[in-house]
C-alpha positions as semicolon CSV with decimal commas, in nm:
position;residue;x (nm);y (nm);z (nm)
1;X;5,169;-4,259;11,299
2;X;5,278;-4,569;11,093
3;X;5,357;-4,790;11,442
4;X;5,256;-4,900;11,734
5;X;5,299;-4,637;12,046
6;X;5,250;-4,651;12,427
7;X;4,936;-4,442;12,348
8;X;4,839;-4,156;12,114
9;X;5,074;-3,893;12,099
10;X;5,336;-4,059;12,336
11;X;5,691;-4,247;12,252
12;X;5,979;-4,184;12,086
13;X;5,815;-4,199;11,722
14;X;5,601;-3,905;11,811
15;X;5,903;-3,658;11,937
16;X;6,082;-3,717;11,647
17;X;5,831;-3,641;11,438
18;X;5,760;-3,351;11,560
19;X;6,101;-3,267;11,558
20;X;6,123;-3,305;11,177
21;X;5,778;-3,126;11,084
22;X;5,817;-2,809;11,245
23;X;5,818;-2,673;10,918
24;X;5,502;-2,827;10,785
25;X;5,286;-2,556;10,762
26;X;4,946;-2,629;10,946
27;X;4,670;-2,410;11,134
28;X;4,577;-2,708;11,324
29;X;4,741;-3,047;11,402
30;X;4,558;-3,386;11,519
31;X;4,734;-3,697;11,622
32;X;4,662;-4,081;11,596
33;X;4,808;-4,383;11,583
34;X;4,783;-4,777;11,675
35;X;4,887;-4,831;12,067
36;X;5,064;-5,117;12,243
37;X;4,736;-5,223;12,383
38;X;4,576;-5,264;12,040
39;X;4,824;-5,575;11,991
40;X;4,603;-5,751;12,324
41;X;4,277;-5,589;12,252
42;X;4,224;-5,608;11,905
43;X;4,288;-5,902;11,610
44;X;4,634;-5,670;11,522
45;X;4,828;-5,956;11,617
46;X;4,657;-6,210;11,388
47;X;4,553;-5,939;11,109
48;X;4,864;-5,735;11,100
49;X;5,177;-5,866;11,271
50;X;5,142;-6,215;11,161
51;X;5,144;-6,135;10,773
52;X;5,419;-5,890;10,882
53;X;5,629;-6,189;10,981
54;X;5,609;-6,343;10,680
55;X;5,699;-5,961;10,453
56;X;5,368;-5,843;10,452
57;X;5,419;-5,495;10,543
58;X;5,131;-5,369;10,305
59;X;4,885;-5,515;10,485
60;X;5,047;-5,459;10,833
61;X;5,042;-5,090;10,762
62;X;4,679;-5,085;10,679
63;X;4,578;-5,321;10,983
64;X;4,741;-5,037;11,207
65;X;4,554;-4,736;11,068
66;X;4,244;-4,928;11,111
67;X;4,312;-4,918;11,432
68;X;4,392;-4,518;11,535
69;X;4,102;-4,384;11,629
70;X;3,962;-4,046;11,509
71;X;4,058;-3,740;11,718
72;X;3,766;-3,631;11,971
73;X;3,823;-3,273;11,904
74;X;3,848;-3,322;11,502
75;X;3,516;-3,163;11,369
76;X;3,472;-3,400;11,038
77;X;3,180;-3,153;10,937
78;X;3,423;-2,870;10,900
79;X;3,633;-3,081;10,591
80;X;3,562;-3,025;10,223
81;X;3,898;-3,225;10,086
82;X;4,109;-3,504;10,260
83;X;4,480;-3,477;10,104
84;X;4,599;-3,803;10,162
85;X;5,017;-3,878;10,134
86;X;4,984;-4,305;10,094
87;X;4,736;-4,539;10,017
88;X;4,777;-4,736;10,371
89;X;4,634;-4,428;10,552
90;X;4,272;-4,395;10,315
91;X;4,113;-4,678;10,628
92;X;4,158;-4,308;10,823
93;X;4,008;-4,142;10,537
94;X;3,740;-4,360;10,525
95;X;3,633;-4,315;10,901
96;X;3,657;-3,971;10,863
97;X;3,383;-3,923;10,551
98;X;3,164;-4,213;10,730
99;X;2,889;-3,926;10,804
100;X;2,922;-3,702;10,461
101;X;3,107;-3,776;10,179
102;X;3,438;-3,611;10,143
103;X;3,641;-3,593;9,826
104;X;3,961;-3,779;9,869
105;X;4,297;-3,668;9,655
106;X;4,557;-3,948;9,734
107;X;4,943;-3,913;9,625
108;X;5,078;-4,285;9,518
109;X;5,420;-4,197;9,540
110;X;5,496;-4,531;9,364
111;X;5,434;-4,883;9,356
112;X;5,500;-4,921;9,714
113;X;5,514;-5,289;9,673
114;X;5,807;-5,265;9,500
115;X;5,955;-5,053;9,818
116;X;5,818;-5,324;10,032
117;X;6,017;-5,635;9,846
118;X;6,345;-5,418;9,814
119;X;6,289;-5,384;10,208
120;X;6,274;-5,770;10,255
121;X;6,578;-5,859;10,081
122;X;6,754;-5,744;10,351
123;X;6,514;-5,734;10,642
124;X;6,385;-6,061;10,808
125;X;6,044;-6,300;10,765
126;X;5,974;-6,627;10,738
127;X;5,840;-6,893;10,507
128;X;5,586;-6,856;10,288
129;X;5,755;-6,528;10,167
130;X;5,440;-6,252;10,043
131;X;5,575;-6,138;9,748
132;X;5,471;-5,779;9,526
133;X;5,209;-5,944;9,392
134;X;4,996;-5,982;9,677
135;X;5,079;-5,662;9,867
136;X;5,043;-5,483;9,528
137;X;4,675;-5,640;9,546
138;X;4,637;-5,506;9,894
139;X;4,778;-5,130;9,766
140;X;4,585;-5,131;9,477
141;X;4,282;-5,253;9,639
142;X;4,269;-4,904;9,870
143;X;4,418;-4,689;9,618
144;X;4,070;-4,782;9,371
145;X;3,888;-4,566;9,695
146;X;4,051;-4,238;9,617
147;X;3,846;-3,997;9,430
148;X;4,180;-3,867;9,256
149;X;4,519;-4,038;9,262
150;X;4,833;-3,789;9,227
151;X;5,113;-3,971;9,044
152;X;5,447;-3,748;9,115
153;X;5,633;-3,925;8,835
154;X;5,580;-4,031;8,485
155;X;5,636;-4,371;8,525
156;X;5,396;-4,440;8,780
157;X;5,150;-4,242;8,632
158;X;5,144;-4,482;8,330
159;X;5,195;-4,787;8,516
160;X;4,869;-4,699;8,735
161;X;4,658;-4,582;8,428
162;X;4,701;-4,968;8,364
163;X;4,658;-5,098;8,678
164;X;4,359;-4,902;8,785
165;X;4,213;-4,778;8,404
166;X;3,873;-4,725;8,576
167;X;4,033;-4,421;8,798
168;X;4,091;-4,094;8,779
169;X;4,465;-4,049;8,755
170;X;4,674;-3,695;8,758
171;X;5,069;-3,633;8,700
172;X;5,194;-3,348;8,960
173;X;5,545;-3,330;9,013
174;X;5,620;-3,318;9,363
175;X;5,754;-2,983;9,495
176;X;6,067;-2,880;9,717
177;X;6,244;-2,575;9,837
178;X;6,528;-2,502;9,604
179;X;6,858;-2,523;9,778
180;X;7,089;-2,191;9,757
181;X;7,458;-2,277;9,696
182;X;7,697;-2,048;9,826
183;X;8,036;-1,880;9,605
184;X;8,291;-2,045;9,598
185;X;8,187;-2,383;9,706
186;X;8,460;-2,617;9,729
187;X;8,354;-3,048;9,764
188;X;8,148;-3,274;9,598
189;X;7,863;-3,381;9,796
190;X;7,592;-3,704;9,815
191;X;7,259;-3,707;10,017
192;X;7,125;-3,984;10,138
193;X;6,826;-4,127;10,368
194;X;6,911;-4,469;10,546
195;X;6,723;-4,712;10,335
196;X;6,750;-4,997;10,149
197;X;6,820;-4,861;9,756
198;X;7,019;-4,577;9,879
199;X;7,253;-4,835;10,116
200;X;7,305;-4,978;9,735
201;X;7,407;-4,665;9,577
202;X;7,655;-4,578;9,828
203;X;7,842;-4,931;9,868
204;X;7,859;-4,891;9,472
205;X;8,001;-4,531;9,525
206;X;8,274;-4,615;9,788
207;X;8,379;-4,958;9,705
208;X;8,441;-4,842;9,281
209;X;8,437;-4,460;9,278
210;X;8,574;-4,304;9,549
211;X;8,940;-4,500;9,520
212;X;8,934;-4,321;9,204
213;X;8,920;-3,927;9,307
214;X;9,134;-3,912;9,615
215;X;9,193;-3,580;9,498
216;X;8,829;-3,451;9,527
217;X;8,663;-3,350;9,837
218;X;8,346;-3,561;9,898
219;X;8,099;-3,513;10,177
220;X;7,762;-3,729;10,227
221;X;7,514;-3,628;10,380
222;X;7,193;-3,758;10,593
223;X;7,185;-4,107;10,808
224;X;7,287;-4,318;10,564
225;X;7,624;-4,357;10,751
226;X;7,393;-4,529;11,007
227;X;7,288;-4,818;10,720
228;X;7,628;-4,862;10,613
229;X;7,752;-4,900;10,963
230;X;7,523;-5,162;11,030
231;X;7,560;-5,388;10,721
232;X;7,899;-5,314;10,585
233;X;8,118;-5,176;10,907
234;X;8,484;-5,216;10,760
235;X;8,366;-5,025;10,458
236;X;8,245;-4,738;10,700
237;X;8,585;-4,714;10,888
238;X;8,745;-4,701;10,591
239;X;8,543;-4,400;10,456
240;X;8,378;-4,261;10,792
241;X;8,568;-3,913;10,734
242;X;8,334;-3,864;10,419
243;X;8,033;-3,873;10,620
244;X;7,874;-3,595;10,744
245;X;7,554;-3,714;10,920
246;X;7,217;-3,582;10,925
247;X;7,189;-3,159;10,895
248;X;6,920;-2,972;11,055
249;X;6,856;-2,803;10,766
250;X;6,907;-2,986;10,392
251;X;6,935;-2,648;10,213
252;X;7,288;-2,615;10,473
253;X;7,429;-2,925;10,289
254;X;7,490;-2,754;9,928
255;X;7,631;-2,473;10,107
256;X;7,962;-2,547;10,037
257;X;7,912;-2,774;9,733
258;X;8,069;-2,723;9,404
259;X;7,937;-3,057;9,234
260;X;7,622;-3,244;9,343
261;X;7,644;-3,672;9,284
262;X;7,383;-3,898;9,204
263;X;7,516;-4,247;9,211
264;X;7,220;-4,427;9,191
265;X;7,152;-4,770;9,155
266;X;6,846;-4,890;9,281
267;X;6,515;-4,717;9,382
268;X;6,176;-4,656;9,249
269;X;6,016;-4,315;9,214
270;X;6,082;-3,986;9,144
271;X;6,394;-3,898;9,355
272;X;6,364;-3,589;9,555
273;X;6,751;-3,625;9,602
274;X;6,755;-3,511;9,185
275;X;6,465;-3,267;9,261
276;X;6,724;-3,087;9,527
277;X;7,019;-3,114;9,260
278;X;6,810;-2,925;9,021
279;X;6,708;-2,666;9,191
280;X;7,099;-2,591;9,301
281;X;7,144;-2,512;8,934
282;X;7,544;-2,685;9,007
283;X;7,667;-2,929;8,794
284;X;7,549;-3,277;8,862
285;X;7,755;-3,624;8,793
286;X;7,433;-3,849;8,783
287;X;7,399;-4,242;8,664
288;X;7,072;-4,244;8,459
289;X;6,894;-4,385;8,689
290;X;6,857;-4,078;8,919
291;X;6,647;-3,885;8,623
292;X;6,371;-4,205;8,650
293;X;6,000;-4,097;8,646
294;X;6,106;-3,760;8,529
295;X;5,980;-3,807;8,130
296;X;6,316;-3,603;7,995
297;X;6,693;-3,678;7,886
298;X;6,887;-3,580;8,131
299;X;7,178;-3,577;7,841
300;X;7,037;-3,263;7,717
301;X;7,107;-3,095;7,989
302;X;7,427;-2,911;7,947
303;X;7,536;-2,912;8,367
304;X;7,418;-3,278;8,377
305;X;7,661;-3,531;8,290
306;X;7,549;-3,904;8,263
307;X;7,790;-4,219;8,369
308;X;7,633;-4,577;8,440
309;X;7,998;-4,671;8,504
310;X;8,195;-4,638;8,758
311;X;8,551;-4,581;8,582
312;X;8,349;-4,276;8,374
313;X;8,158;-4,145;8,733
314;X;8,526;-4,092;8,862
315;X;8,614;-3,925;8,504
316;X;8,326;-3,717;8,493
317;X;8,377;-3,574;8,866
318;X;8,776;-3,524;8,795
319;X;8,582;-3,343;8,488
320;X;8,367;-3,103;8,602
321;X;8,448;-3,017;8,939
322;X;8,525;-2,709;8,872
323;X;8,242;-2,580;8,628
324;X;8,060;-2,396;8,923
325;X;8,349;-2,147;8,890
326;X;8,317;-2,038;8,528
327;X;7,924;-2,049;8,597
328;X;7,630;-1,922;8,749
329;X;7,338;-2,176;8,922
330;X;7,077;-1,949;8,848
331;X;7,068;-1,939;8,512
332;X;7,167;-2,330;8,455
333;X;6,973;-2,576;8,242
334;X;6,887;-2,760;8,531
335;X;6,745;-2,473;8,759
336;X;6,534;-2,387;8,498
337;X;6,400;-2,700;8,459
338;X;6,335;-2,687;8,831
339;X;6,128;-2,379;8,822
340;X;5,912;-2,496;8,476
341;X;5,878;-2,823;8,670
342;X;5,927;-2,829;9,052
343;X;5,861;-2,516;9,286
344;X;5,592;-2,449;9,463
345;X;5,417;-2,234;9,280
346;X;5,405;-2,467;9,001
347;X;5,289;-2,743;9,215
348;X;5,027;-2,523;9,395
349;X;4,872;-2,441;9,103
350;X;4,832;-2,762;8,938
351;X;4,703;-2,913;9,281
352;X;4,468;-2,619;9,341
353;X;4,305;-2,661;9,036
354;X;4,213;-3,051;9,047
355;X;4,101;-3,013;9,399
356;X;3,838;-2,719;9,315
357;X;3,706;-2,904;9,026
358;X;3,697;-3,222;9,230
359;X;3,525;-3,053;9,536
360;X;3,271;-2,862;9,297
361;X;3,208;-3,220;9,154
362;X;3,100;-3,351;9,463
363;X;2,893;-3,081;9,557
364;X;2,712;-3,113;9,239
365;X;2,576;-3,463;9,321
């Protein structure tokens, strides 16, 4: 876990994890994490917390998994490959290949530093600001550790090539289930986390777009009606009936959809919000910036229709709200891409095959 708890495996932080990874498929599961007392026993306060205070979250995040202990009951023997998801979680790595060495495949993600200085533009910290520069040193500095490093987008596969030209690098595109429209669908829907670049992308959306289609039905999905409550809450009365909260399951919010949205304005990464509007094989009203990281024109796409803006976003949804009728998802340009690109199988195979050849590597030495 990526906070402080009242102890392994209790708070809040745990339950609702567990709530959200039922369907993370696993024949075991281990748990660790930083504790409250490891702010009064240990040097978190002056290693992690302090630099926090002044925006360092890289280094805050790494100063916490130094500090969750390795599961009694996890037999470190038994492992021939550690899959790591960031780079703030290889200090957990590393105490779990102390005794052997273990072959490490770490997924980037992005330039998390970037994530990190969006974050403080509208979080809090205090003089002297740490800026991407030095928690990109402290990201980098870890990410150099990994045996393999898994970029899941183009651009960040190039970027790190120059970062880090001494590593191994490898371009997977990350994999989701592919959401199943129903017949018929009927609204144009938006999903959206609660965080900082997607907060962006919907202010743009209501405040310039929305006054433009009253006509069109429009429901967003996810918590990001919590983030616009909390810094903008006269725009969120105003729209509130769009809003749809968070779903159980994400596949149930293109149910009823006839036209997926992709307003974006700010982010870094591959989005997985585009990934899902692929595989849906509806048409998609998308500013360019949603297709970042992905290495194609999205133009040439013929149920993807580009507007940067926010007079031609309106146009384009008035447009083609009504394609999905005269259509089928399945055999769009953009479902297709999704299965050359994006499913499972496609991502299982490419991972599969770096990980043997890495793990025969290692036991070649």
């Amino acid at each position: 876990m990526d906070d402080v708890t009242p102890s392994v495996g209790r708070g809040a932080r745990w339950k609702d994890y567990r709530a959200h990874s039922q369907d993370l498929a696993a024949d075991e599961r281990y748990e660790s994490s930083a504790t409250i007392p490891d702010l009064f026993k240990t040097t978190l306060l002056k290693d992690g917390w302090w630099p926090l205070t002044h925006g360092d979250q890289a280094t805050w995040l790494v100063e916490l998994v130094k500090r969750a202990p390795l599961p009694e009951a996890l037999d470190t023997n038994a492992i021939d490959l550690i899959h790591a998801n960031h780079f703030f979680v290889l200090p957990f790595a590393e105490k779990m290949r102390e005794r052997r060495s273990i072959p490490v495949v770490l997924d980037t993600h992005d330039i998390q530093a970037r994530q990190y200085e969006l974050r403080n533009r509208s979080g809090f910290s205090i003089p002297p600001y740490v800026g991407y520069r030095s928690m990109l040193a402290v990201e980098l500095d870890w990410i150099k550790r990994a045996d393999v490093c898994i970029h899941l987008n183009s651009e960040e596969y190039a970027a790190f090539q120059q970062l880090l030209p001494l590593a191994q690098h490898e371009l997977i595109y990350p994999s989701i289930a592919p959401a199943a429209p129903h017949d018929n669908g009927d609204r144009a829907i938006f999903v959206a986390g609660n965080n900082a670049a997607n907060y962006i992308s919907v202010r743009w959306f209501l405040k310039y777009i929305v006054p433009r289609v009253p006509e069109i039905s429009i429901s967003i999905f996810g918590d990001i009606a919590d983030g616009v409550k909390s810094h903008d809450r006269l725009l969120y009365k105003e729209h509130r009936n769009l809003f749809r909260g968070r779903v159980a399951e994400i596949q149930s919010a293109y149910a009823d959809a006839a036209l997926v949205l992709l307003p974006t304005r700010e982010g870094h990464g591959l989005s997985i919000k585009t990934v899902e509007a692929l595989s849906s094989g509806l048409p998609v009203v998308a500013t360019s910036k949603a297709f970042r990281g992905m290495g194609i024109d999205p133009s040439q796409l013929r149920n993807v229709f580009i507007a940067d803006e926010a007079s031609e976003f309106a146009a384009a949804m008035m447009k083609r709200r009504g394609m999905s009728e005269r259509s089928d998802p399945m055999t769009s340009d953009t479902r297709a891409l999704y299965e050359e690109r994006y499913s499972s199988e496609r991502y299982a195979s490419r991972l599969g095959d770096i990980a043997s050849k890495l793990m025969a590597r290692m036991q070649a030495k």
